[in-house]
DSSP file (Angstrom, degrees, kcal/mol; ACC not computed):
  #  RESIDUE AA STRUCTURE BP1 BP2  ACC     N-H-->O    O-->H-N    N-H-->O    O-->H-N    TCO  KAPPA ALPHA  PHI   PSI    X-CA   Y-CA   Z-CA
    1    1 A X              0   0    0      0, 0.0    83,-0.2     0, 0.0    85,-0.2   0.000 360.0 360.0 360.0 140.8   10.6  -15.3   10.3
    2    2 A X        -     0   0    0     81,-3.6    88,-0.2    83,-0.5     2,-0.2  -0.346 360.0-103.8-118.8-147.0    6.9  -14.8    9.4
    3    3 A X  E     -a   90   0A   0     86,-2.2    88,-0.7    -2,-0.1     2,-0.4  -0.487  13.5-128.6-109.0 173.7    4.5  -14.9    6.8
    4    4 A X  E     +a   91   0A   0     -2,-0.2     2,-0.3    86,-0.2    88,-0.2  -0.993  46.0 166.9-111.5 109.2    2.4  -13.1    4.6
    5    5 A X  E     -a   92   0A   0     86,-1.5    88,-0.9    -2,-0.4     2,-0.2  -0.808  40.7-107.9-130.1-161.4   -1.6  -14.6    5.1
    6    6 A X     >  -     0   0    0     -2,-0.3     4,-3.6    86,-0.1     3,-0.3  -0.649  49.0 -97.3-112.5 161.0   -5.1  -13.5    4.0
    7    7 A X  H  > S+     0   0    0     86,-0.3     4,-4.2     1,-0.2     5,-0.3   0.807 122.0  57.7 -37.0 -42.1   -7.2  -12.0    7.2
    8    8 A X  H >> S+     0   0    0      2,-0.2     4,-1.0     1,-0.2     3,-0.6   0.968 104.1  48.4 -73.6 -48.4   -9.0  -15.1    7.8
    9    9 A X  H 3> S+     0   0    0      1,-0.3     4,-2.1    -3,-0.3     5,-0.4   0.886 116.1  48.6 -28.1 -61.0   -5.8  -17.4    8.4
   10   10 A X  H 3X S+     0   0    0     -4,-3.6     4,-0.6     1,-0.2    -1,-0.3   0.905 102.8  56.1 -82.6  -9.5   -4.7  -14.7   10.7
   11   11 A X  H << S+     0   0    0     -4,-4.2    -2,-0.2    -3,-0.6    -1,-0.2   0.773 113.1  47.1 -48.9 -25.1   -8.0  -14.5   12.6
   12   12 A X  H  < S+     0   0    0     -4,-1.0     4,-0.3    -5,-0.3    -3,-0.2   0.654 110.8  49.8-105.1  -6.6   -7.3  -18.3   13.2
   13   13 A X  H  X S+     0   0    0     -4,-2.1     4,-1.1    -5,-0.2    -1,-0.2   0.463 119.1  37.1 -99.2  -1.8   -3.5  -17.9   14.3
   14   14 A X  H  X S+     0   0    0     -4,-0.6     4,-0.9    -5,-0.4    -2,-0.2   0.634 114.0  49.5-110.8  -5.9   -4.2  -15.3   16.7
   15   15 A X  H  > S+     0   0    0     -5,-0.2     4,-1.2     2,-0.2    -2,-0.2   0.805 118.6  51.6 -97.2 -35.1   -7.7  -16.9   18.0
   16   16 A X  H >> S+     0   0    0     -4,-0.3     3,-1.7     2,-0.2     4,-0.8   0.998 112.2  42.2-104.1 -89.5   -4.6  -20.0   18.0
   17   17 A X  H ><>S+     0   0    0     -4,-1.1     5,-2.0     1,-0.3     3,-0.8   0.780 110.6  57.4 -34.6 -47.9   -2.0  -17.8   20.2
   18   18 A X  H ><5S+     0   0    0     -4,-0.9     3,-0.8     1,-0.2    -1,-0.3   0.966 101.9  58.3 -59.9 -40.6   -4.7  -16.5   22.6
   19   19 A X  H <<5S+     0   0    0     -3,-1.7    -1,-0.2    -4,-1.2    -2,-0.2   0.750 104.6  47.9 -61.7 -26.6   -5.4  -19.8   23.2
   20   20 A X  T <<5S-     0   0    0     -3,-0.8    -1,-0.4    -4,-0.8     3,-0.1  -0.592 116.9 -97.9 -90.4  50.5   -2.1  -20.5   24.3
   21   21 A X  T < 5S+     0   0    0     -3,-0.8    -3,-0.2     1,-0.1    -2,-0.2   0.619  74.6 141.1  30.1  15.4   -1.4  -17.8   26.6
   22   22 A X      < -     0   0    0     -5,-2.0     2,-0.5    28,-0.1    -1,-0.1  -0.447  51.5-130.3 -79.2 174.3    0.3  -15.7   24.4
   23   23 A X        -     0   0    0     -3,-0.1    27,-0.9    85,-0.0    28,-0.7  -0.801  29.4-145.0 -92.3 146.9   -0.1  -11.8   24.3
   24   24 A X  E     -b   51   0A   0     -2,-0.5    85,-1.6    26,-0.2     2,-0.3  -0.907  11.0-159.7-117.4 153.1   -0.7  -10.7   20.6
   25   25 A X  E     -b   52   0A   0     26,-3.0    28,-0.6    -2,-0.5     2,-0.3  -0.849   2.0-157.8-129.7 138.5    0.5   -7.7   19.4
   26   26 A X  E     +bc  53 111A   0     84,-1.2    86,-3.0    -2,-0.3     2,-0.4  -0.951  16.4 165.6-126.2 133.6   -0.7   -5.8   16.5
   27   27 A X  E     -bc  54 112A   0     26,-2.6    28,-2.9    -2,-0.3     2,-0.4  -0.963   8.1-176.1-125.0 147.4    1.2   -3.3   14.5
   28   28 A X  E     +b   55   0A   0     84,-1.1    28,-0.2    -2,-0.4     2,-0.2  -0.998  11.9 125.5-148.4 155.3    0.8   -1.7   11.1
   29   29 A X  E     -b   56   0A   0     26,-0.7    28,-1.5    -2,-0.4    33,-0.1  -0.803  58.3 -84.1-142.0-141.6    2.2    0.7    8.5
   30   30 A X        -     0   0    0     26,-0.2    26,-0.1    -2,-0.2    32,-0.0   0.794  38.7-176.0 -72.4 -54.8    3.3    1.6    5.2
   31   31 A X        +     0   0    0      1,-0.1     2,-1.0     2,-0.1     3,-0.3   0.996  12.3 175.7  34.0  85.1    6.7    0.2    5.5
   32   32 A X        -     0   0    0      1,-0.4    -1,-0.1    40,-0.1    -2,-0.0  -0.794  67.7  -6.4-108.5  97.8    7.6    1.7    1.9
   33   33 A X  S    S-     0   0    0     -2,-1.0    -1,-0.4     2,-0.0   116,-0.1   0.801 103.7 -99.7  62.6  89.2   11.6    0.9    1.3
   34   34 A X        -     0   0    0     -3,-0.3     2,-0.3     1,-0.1     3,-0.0  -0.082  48.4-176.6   0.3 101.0   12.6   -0.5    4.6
   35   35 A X     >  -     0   0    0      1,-0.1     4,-1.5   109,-0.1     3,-0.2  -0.866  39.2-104.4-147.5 169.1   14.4    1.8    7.1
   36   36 A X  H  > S+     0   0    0     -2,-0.3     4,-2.9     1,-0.3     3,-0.2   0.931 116.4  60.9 -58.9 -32.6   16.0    1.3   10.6
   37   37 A X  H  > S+     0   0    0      1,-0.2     4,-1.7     2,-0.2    -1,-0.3   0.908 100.2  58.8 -78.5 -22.9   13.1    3.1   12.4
   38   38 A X  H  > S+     0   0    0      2,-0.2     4,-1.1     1,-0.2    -1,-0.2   0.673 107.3  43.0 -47.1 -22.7   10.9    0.4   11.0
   39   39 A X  H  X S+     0   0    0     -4,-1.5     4,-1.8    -3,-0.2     5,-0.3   0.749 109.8  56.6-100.6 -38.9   12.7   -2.3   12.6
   40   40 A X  H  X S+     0   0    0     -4,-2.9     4,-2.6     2,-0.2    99,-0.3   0.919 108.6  48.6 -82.0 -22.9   13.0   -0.5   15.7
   41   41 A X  H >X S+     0   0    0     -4,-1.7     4,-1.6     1,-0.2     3,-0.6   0.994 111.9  46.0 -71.9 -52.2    9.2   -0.2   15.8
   42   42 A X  H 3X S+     0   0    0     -4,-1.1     4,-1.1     1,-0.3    -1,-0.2   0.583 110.3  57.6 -58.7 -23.3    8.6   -3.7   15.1
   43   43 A X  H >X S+     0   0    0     -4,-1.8     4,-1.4     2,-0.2     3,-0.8   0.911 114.5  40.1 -73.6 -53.1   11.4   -4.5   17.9
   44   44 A X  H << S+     0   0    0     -4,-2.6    -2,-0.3    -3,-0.6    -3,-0.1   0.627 110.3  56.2 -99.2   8.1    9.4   -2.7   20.2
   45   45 A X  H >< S+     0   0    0     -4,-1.6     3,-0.6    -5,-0.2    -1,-0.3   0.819 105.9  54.8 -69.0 -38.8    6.3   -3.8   19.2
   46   46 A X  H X< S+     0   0    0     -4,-1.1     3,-1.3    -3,-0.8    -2,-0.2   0.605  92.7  63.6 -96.3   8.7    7.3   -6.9   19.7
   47   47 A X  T 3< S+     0   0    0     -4,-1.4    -1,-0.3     1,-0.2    -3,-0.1   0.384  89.3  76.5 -95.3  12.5    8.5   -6.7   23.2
   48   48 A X  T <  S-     0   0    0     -3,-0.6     2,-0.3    88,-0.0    -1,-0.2   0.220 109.9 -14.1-102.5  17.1    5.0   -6.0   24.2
   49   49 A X  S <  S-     0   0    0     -3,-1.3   -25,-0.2     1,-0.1     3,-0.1  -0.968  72.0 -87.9-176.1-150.2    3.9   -9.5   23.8
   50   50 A X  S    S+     0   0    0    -27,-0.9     2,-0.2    -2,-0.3   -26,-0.2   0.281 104.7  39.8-111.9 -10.2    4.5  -13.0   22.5
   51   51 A X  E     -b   24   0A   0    -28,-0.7   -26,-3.0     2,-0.0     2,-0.5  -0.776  64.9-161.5-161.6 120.9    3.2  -12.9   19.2
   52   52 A X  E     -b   25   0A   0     -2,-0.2    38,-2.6   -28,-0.2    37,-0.9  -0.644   5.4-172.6-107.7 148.7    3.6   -9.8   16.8
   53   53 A X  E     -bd  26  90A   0    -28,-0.6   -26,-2.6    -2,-0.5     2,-0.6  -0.987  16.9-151.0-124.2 146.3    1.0   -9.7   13.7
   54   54 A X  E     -bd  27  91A   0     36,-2.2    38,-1.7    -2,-0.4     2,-0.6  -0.952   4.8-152.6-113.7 134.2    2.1   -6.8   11.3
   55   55 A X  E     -bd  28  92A   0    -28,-2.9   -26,-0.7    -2,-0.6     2,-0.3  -0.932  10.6-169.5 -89.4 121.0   -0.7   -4.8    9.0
   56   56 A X  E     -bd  29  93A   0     36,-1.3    38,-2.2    -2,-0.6     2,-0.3  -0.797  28.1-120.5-110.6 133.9    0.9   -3.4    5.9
   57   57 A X  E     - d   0  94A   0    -28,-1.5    38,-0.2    -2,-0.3    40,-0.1  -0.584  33.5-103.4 -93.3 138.0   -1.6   -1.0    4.2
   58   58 A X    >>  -     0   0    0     36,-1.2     3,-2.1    -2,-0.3     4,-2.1  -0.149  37.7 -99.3 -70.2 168.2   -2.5   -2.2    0.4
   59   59 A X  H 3> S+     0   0    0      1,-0.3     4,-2.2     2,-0.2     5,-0.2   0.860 125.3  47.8 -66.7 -28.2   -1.0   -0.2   -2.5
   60   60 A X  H 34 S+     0   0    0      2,-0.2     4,-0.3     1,-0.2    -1,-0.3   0.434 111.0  49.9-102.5  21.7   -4.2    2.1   -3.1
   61   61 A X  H X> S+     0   0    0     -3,-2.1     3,-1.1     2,-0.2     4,-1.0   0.743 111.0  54.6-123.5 -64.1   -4.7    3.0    1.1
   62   62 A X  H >X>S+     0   0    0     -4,-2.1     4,-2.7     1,-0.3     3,-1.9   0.884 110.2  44.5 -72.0 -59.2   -0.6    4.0    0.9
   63   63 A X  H 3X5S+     0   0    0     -4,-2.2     4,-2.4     1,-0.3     3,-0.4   0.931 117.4  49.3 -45.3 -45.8   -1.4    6.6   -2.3
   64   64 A X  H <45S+     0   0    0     -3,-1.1    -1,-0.3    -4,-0.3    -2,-0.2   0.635 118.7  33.3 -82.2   8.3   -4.1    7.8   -0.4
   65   65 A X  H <<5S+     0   0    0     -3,-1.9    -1,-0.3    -4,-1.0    -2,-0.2   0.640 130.2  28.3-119.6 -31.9   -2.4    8.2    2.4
   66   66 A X  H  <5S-     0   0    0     -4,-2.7    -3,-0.2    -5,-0.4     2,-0.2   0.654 106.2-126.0-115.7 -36.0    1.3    9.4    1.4
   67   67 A X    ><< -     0   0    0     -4,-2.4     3,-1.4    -5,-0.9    -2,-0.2  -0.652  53.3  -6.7 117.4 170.4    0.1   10.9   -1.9
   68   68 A X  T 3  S+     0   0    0      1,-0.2     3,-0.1    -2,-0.2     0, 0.0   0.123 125.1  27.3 -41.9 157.0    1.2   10.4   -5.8
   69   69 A X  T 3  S+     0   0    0      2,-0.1     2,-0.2     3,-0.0    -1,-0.2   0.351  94.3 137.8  89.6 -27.4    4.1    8.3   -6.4
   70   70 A X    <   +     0   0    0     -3,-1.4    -4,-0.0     1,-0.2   -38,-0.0  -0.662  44.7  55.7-128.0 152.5    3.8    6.0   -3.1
   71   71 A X        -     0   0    0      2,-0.3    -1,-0.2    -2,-0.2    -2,-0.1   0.380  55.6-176.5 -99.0 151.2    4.1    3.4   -2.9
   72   72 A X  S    S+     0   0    0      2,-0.1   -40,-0.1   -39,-0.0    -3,-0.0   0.967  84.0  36.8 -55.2 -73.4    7.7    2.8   -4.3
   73   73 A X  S    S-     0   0    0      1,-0.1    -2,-0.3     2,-0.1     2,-0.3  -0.360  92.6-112.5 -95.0 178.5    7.1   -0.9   -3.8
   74   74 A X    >>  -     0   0    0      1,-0.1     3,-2.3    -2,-0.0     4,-1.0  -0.646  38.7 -97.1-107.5 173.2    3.9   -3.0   -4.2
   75   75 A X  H >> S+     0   0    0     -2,-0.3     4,-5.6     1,-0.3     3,-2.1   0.868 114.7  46.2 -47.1 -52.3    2.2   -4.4   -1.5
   76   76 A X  H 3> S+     0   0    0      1,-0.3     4,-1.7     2,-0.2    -1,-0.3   0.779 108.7  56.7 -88.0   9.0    3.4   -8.0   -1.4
   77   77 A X  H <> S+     0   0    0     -3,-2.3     4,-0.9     2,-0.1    -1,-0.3   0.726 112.3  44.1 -71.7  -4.2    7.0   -7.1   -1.8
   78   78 A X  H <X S+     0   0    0     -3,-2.1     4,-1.1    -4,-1.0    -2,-0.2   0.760 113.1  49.7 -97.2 -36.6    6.6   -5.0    1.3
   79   79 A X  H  X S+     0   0    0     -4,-5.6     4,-0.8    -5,-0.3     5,-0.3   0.997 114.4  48.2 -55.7 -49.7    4.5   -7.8    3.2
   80   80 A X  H  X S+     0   0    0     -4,-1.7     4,-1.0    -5,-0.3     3,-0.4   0.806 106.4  49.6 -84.7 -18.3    7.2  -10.2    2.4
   81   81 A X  H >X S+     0   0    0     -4,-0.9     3,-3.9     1,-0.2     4,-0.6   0.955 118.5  45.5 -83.6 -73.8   10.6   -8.1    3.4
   82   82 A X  H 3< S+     0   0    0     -4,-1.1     3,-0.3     1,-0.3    -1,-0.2   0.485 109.5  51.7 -52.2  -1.6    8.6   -7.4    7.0
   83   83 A X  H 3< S+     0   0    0     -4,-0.8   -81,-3.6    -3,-0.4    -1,-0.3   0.592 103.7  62.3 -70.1 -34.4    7.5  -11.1    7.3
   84   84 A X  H << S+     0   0    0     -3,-3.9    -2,-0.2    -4,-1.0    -3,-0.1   0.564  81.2 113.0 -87.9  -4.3   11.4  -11.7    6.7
   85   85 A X  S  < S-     0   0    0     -4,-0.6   -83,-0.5    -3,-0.3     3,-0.2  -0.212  76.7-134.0 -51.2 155.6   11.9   -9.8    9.8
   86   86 A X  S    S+     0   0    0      1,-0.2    -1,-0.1   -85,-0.2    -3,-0.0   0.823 111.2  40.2 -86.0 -41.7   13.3  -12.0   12.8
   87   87 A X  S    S+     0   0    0    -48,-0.1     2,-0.4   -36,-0.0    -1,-0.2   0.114  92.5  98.1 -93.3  26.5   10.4  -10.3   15.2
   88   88 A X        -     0   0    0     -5,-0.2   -35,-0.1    -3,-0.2     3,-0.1  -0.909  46.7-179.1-110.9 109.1    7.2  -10.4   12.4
   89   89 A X  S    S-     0   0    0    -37,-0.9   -86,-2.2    -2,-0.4     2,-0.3   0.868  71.9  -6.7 -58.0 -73.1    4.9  -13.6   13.1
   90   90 A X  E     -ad   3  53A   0    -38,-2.6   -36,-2.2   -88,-0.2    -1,-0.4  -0.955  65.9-149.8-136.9 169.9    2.5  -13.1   10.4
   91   91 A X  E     -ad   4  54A   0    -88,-0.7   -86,-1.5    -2,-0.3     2,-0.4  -0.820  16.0-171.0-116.1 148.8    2.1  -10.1    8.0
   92   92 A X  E     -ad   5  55A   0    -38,-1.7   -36,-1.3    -2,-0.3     2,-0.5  -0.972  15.3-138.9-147.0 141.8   -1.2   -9.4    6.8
   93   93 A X  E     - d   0  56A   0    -88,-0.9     2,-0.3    -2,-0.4   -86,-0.3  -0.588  20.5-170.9-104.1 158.8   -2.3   -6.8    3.9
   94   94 A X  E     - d   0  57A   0    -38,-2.2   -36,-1.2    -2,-0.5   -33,-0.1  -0.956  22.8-149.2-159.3 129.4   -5.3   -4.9    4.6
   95   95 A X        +     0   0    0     -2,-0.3    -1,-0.1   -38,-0.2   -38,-0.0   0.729  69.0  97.5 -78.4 -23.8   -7.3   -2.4    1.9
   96   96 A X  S    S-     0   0    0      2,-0.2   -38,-0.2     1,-0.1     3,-0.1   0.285  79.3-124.0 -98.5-178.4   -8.7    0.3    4.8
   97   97 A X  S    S+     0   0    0      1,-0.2     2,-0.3   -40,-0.1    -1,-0.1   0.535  94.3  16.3-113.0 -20.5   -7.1    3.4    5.6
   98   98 A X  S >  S-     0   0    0     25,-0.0     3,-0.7    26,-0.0    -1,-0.2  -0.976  91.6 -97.7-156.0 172.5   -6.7    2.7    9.3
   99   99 A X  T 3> S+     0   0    0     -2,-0.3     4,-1.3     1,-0.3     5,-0.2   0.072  76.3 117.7 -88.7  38.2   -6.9   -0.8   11.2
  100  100 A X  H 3> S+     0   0    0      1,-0.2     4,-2.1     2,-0.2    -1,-0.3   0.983  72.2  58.3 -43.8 -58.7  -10.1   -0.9   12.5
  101  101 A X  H <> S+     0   0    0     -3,-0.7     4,-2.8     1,-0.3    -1,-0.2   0.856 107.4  50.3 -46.5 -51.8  -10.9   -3.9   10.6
  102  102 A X  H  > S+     0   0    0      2,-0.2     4,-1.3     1,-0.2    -1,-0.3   0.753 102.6  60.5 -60.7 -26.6   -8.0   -5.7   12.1
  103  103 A X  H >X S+     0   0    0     -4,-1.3     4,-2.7     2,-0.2     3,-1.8   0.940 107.6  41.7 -66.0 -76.4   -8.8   -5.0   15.2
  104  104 A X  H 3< S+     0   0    0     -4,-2.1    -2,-0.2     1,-0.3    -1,-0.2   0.639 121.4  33.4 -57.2 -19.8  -11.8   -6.4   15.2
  105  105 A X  H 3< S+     0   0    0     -4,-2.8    -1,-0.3    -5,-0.2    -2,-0.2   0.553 125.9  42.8 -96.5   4.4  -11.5   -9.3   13.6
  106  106 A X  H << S-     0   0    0     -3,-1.8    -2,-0.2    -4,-1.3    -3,-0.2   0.533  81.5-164.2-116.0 -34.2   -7.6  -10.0   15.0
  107  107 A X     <  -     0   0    0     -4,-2.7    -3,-0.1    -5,-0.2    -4,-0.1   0.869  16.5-169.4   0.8  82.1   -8.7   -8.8   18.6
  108  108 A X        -     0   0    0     -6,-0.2   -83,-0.2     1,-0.1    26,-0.1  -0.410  26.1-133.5 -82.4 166.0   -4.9   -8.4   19.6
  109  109 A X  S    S+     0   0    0    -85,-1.6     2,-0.2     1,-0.2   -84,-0.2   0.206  94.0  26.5-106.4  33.3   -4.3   -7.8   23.1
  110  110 A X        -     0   0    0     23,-0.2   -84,-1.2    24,-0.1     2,-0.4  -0.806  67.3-166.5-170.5 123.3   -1.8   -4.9   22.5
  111  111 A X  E     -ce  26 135A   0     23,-0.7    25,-2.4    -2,-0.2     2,-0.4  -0.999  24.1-152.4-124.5 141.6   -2.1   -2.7   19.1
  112  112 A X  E     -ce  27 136A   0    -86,-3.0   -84,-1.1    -2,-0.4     2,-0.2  -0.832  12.0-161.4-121.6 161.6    1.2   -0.7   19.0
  113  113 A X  E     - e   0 137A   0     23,-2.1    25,-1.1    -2,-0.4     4,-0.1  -0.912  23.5-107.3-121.4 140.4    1.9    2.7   17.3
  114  114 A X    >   -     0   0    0     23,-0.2     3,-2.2    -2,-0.2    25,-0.2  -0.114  42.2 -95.7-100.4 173.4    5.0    4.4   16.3
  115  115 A X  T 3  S+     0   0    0     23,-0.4    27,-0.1    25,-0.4    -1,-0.1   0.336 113.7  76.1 -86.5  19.8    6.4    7.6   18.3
  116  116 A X  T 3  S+     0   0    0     25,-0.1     2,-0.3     2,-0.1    -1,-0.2   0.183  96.8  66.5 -96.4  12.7    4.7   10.4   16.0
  117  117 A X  S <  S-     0   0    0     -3,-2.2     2,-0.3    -4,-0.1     3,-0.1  -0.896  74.1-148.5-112.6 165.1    1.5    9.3   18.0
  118  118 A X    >   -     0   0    0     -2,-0.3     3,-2.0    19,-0.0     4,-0.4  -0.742  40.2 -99.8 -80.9 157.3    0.7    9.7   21.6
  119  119 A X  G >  S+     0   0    0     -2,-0.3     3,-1.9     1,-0.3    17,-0.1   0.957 125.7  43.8 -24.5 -67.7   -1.5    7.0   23.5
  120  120 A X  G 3  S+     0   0    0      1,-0.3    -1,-0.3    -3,-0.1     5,-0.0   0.197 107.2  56.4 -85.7  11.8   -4.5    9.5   23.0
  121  121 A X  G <  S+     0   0    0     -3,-2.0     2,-0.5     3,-0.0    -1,-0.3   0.244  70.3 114.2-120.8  11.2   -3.9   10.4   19.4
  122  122 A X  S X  S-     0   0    0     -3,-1.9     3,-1.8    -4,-0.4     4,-0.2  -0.662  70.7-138.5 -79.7 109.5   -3.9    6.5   18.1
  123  123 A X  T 3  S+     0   0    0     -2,-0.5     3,-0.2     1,-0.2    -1,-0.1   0.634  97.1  40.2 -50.3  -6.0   -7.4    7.1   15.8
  124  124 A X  T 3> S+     0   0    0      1,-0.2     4,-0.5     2,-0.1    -1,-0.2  -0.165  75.6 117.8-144.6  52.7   -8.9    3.4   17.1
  125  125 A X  H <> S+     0   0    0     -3,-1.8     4,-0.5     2,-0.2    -1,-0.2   0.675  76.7  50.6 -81.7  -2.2   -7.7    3.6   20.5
  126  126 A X  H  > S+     0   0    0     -3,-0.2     4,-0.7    -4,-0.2    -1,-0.1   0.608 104.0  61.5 -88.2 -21.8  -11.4    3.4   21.7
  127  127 A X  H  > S+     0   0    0      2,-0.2     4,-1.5     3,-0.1    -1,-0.2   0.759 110.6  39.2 -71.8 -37.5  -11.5    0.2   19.3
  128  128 A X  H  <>S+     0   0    0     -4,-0.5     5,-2.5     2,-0.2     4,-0.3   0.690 114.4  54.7 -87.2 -20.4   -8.6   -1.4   21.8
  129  129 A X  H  <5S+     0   0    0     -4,-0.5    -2,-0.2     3,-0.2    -1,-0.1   0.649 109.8  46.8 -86.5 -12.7  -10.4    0.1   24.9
  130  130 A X  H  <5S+     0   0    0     -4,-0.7    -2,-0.2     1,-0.1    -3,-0.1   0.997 113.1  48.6 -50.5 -72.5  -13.7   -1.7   23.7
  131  131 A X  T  <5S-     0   0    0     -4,-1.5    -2,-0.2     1,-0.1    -1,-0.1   0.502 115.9-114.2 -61.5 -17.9  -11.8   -4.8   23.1
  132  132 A X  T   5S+     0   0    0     -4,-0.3    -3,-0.2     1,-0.2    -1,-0.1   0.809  76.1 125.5  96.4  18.6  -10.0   -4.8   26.7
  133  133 A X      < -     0   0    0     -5,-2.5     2,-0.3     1,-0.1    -1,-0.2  -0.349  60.8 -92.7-111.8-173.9   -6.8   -4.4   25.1
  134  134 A X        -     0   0    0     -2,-0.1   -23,-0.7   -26,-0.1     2,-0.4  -0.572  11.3-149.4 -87.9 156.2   -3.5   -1.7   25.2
  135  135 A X  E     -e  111   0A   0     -2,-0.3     2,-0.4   -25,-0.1   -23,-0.2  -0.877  31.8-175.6-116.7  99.1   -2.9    1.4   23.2
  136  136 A X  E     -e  112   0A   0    -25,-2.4   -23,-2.1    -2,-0.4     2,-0.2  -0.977  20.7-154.8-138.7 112.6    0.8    1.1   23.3
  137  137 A X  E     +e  113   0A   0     -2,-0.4     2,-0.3   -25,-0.2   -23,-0.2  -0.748  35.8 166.9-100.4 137.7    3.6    4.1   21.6
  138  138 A X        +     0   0    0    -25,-1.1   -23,-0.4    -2,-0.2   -93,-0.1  -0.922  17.1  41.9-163.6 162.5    6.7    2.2   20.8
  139  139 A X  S    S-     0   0    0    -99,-0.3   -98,-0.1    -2,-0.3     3,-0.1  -0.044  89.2 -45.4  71.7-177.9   10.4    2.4   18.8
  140  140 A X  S    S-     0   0    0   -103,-0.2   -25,-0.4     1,-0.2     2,-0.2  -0.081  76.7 -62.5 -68.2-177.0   12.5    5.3   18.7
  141  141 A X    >   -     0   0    0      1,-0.1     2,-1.5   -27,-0.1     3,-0.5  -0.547  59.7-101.8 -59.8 112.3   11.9    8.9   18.3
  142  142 A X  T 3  S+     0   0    0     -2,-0.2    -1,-0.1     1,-0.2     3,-0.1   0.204  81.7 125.8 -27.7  66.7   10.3    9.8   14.5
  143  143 A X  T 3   +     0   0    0     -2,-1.5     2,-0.5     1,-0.1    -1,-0.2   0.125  61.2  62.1-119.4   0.3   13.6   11.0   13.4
  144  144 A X    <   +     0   0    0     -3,-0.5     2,-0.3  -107,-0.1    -1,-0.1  -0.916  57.6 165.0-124.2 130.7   13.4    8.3   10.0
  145  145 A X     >  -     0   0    0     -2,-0.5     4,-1.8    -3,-0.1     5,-0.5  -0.991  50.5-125.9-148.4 174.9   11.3    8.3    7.6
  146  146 A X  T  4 S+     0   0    0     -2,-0.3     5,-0.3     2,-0.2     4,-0.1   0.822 117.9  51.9 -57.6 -35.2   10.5    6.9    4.0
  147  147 A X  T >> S+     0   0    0      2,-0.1     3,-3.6     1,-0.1     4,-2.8   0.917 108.7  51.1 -60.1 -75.3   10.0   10.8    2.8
  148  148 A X  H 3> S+     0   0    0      1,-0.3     4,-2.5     2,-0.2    -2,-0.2   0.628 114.2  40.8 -18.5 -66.0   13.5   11.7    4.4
  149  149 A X  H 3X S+     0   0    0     -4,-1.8     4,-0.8     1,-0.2    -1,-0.3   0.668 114.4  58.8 -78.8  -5.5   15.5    8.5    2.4
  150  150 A X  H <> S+     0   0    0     -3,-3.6     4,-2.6    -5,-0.5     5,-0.5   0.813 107.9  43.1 -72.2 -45.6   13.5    9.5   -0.8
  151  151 A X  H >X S+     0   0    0     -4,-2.8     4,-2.4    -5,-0.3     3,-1.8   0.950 108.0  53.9 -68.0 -57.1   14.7   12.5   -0.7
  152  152 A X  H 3X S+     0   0    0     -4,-2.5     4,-2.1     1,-0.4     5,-0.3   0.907 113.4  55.6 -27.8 -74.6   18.6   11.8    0.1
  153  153 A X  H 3< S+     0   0    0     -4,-0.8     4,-0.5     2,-0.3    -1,-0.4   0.404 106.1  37.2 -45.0 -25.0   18.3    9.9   -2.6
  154  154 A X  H <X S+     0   0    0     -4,-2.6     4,-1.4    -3,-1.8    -1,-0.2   0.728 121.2  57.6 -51.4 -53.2   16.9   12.1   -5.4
  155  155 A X  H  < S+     0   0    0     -4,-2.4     3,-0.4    -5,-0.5    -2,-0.3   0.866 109.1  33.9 -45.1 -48.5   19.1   14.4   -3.8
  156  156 A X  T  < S+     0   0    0     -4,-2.1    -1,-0.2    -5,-0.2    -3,-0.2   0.760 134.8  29.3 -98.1 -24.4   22.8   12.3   -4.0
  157  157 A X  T  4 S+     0   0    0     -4,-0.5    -1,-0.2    -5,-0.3    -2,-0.2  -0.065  84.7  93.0-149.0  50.6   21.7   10.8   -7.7
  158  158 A X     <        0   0    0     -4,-1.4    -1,-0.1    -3,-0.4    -3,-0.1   0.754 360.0 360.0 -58.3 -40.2   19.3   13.1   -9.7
  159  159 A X              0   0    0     -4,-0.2    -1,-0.1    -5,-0.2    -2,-0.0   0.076 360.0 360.0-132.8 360.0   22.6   14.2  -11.0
């Protein structure tokens, strides 16, 4: 199980893990209300290295990014239920609208992406090819998402 820390704490546990031979992994989303395709990217994020750091996007990057309404939870209940994941090292919340920032100060040696991207449609894959790193597409096929169980749910008890 991991943690929730502030950037600099994880700059110095992954600068910590490199040191050790591990591979570091970075992965990020929303993760707004928990869903099985979340867990299966983060499973197969984390079989692309030895140490998975996750970026969870801060409450005012997820409105701008999903729109009014979102996000359903705030940020550090959403860091801490993916830190409570079995494959999550550390969690880290981060304000920007895509991970650049993490990249560069985190320089993981794998940043993975979920399967509504290709390799060559990840916006900071030129940021991982800088760094000497992977561009990596991982989990199952986009068939979950956060819209989908919002909706089932307005749907089965609007009522």
């Amino acid at each position: 199980m991991g943690r929730v820390v502030n950037l600099d704490e994880a700059a110095a546990a992954t600068a910590e893990a490199k040191d050790a031979n591990k591979r570091v992994v970075l992965a990020n989303g929303h993760f707004d209300l928990i869903h099985v395709g979340h867990v299966r990217y983060l499973e197969g994020a984390r079989a692309e290295g030895d140490f998975l750091v996750v970026g969870v996007n801060a409450d005012s990057a997820t409105r701008r990014l999903k729109g009014e309404g979102r996000p359903i939870l705030p940020a550090p209940d959403r860091a801490e239920l993916v830190a409570a994941l079995e494959v999550v090292d550390l969690v880290v919340l981060f304000e920007e609208d895509n991970v650049a920032t993490l990249l560069d100060r985190l320089r993981p040696n794998a940043h993975c992406k979920g399967t509504d991207y290709t390799e060559e449609t990840v916006p900071e894959r030129s940021i991982m090819t800088d760094l000497g790193g992977d561009t990596r597409i991982v989990g199952d096929p986009k068939t979950h998402s956060t819209r989908d169980l919002i909706q089932v749910i307005l749907e089965r008890f609007s009522h």
